[in-house]
BAFI-3210 file (N, C-alpha, C; in Angstrom, 3 decimals, decimal comma, padded with zeros to 6 digits):
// residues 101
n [1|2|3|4|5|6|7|8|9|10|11|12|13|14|15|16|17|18|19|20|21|22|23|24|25|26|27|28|29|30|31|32|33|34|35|36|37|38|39|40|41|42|43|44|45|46|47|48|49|50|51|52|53|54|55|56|57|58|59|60|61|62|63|64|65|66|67|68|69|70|71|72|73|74|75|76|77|78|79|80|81|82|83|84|85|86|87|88|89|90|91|92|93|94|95|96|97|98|99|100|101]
n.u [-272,135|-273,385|-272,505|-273,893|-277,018|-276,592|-276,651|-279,136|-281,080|-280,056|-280,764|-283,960|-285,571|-283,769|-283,809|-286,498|-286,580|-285,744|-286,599|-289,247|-288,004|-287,301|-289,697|-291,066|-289,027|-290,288|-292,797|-292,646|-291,454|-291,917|-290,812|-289,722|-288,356|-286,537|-284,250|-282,406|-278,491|-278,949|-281,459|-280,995|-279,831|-281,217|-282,094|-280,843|-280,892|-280,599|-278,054|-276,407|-276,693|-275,545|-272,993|-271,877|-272,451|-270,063|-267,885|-267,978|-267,454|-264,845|-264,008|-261,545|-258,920|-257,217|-254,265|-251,651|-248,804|-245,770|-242,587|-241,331|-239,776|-238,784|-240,375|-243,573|-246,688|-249,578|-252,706|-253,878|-253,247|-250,349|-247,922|-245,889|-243,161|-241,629|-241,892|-239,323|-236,902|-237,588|-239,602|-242,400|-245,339|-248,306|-251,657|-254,945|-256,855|-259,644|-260,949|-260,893|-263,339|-264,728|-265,416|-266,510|-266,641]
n.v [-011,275|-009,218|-007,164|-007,068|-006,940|-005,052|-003,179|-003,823|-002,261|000,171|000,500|000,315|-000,675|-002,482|-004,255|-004,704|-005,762|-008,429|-009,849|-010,032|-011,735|-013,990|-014,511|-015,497|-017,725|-019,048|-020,229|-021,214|-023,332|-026,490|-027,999|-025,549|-024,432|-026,327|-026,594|-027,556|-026,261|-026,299|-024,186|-022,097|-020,888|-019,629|-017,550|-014,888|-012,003|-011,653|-012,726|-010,755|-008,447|-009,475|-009,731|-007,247|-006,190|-007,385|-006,246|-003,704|-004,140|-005,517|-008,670|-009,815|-007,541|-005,978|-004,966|-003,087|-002,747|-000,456|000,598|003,878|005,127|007,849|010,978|011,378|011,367|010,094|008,712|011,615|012,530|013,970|012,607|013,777|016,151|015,985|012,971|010,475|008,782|005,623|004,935|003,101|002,658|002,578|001,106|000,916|-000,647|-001,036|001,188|002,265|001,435|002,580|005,260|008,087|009,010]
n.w [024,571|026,216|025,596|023,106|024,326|025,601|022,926|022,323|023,547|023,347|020,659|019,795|017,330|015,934|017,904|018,188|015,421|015,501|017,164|015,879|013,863|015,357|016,467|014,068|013,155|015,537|015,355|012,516|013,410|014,968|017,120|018,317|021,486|021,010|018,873|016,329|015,084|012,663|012,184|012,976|010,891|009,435|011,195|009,847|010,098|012,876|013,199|011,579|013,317|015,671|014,317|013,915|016,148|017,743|015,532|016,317|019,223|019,793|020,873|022,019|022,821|020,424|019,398|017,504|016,853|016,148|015,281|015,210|013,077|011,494|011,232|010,739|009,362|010,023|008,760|008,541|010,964|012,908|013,803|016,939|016,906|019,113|019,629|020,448|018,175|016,900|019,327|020,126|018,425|018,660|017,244|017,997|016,890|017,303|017,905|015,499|014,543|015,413|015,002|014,034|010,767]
ca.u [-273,568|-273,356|-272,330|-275,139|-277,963|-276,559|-276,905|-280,134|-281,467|-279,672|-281,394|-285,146|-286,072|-283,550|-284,412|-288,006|-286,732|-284,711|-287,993|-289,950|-287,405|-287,120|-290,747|-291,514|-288,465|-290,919|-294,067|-292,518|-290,561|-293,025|-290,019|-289,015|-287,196|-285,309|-284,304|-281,023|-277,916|-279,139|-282,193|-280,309|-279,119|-282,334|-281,828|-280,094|-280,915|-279,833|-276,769|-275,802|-276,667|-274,378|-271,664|-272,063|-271,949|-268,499|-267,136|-267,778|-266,716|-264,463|-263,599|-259,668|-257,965|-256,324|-253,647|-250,643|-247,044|-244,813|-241,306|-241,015|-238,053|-238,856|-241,298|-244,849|-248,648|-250,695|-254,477|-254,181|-252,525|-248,595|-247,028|-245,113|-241,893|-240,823|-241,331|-238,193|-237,057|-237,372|-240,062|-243,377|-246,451|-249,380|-252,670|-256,057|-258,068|-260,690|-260,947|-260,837|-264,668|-265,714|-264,901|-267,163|-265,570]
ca.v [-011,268|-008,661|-005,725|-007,141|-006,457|-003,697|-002,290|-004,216|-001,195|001,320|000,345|-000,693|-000,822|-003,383|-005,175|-005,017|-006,882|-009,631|-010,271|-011,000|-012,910|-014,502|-015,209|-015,941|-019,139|-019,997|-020,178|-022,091|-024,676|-027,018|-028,267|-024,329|-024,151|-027,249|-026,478|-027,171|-025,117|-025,710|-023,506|-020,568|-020,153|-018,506|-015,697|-013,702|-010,561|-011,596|-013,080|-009,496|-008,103|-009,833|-009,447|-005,812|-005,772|-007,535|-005,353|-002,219|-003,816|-006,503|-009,229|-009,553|-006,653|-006,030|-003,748|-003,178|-002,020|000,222|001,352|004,922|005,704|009,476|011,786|010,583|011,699|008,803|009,328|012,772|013,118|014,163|012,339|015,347|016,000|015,403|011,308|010,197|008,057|004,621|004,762|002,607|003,408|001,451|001,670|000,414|-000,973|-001,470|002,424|002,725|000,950|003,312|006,648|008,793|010,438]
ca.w [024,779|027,297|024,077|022,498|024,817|025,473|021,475|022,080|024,468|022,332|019,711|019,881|016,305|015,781|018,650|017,229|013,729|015,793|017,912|014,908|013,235|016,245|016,317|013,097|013,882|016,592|014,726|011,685|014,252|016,157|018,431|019,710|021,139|020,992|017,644|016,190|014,597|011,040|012,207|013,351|009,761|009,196|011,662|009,304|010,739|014,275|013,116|011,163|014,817|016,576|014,087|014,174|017,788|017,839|014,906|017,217|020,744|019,471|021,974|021,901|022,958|019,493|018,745|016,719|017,358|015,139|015,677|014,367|012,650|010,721|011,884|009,894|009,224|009,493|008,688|008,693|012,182|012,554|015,039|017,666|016,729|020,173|019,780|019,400|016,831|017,967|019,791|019,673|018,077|019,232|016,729|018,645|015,894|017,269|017,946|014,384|013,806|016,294|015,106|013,014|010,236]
c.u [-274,003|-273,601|-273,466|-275,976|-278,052|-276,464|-278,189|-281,415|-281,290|-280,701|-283,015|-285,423|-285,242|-283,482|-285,944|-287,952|-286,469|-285,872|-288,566|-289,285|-287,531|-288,915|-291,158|-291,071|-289,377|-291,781|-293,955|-291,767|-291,404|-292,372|-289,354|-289,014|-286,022|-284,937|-282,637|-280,284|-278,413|-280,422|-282,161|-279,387|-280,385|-282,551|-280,811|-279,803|-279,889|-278,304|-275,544|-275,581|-275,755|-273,093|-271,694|-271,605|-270,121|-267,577|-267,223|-267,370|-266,139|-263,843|-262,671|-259,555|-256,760|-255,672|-252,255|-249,329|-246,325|-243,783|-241,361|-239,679|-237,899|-240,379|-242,511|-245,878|-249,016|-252,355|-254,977|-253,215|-251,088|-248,514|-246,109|-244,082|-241,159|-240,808|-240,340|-238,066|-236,761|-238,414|-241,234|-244,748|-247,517|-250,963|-253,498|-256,742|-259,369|-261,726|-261,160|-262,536|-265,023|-266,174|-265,764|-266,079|-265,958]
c.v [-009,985|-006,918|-006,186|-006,895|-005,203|-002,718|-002,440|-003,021|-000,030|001,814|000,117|-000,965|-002,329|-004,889|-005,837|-006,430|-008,255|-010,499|-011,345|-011,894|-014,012|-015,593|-015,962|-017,556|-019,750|-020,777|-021,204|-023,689|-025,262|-027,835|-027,253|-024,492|-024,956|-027,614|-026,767|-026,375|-024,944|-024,750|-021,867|-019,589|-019,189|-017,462|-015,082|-012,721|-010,525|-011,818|-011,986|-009,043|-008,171|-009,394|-007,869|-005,242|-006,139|-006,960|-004,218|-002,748|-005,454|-007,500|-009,267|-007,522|-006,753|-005,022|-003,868|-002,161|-001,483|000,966|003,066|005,509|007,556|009,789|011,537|011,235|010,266|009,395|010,396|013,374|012,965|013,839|013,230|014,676|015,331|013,898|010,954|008,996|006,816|004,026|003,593|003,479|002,782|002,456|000,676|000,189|-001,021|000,571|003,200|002,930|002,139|004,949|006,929|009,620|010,519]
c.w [025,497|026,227|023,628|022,782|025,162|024,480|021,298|022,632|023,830|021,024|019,351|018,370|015,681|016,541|018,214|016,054|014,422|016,643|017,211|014,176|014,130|016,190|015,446|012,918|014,278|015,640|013,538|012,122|014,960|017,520|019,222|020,454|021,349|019,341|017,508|015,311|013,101|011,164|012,205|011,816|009,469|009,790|010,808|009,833|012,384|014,177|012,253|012,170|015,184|015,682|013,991|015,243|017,563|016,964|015,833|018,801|020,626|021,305|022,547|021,692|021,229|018,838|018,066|016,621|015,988|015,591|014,860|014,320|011,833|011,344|010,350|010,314|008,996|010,004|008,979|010,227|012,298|014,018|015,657|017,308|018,096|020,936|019,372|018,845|017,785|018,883|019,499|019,332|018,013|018,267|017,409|017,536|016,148|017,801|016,400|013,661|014,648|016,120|014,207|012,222|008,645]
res [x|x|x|x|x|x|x|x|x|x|x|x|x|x|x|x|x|x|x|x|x|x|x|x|x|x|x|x|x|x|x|x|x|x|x|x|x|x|x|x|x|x|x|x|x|x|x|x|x|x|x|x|x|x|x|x|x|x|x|x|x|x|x|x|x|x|x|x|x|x|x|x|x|x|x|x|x|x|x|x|x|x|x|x|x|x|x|x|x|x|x|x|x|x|x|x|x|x|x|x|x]
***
């Protein structure tokens, strides 16, 4: 929630859409906001939002281990010769959504 408000600030224009979706909810619900989950299917927009947010600042710590046995290019970058063989090779995924390229 916390990543989210904080893309929510980043962002105003999409804060803007999530508003009016938001509103528009109200306006067509005459129990807002004691509404229940089958209502929230209709935020679309908000519910792209959020998953957006958690693709770029995922919750879980998630990364992934590799032994290196021969000296390797992955995604363009050459691992230094002077890792030796054997070692681990830790990829941050979540470093991956983040990267312009």
């Amino acid at each position: 929630m916390t990543w989210f408000l904080g893309c929510m600030t980043q962002h105003p224009e999409v804060l803007t859409k999530v508003r009016a979706e938001v509103d528009a909810l109200a306006a067509s619900t005459p129990s807002f906001p004691n509404v229940d989950f089958t209502e929230f299917e209709k935020l679309e927009y908000l519910m792209r939002s959020v998953s957006e947010t958690l693709r770029l600042n995922p919750p879980v710590f998630n990364t992934n281990f590799r032994v290196l046995m021969e000296p390797k290019t992955i995604g363009g970058y050459k691992i230094p010769e002077k890792v030796p063989k054997g070692d681990f090779i830790v990829f941050l995924f979540f470093s991956f959504f983040s990267l312009a390229f």
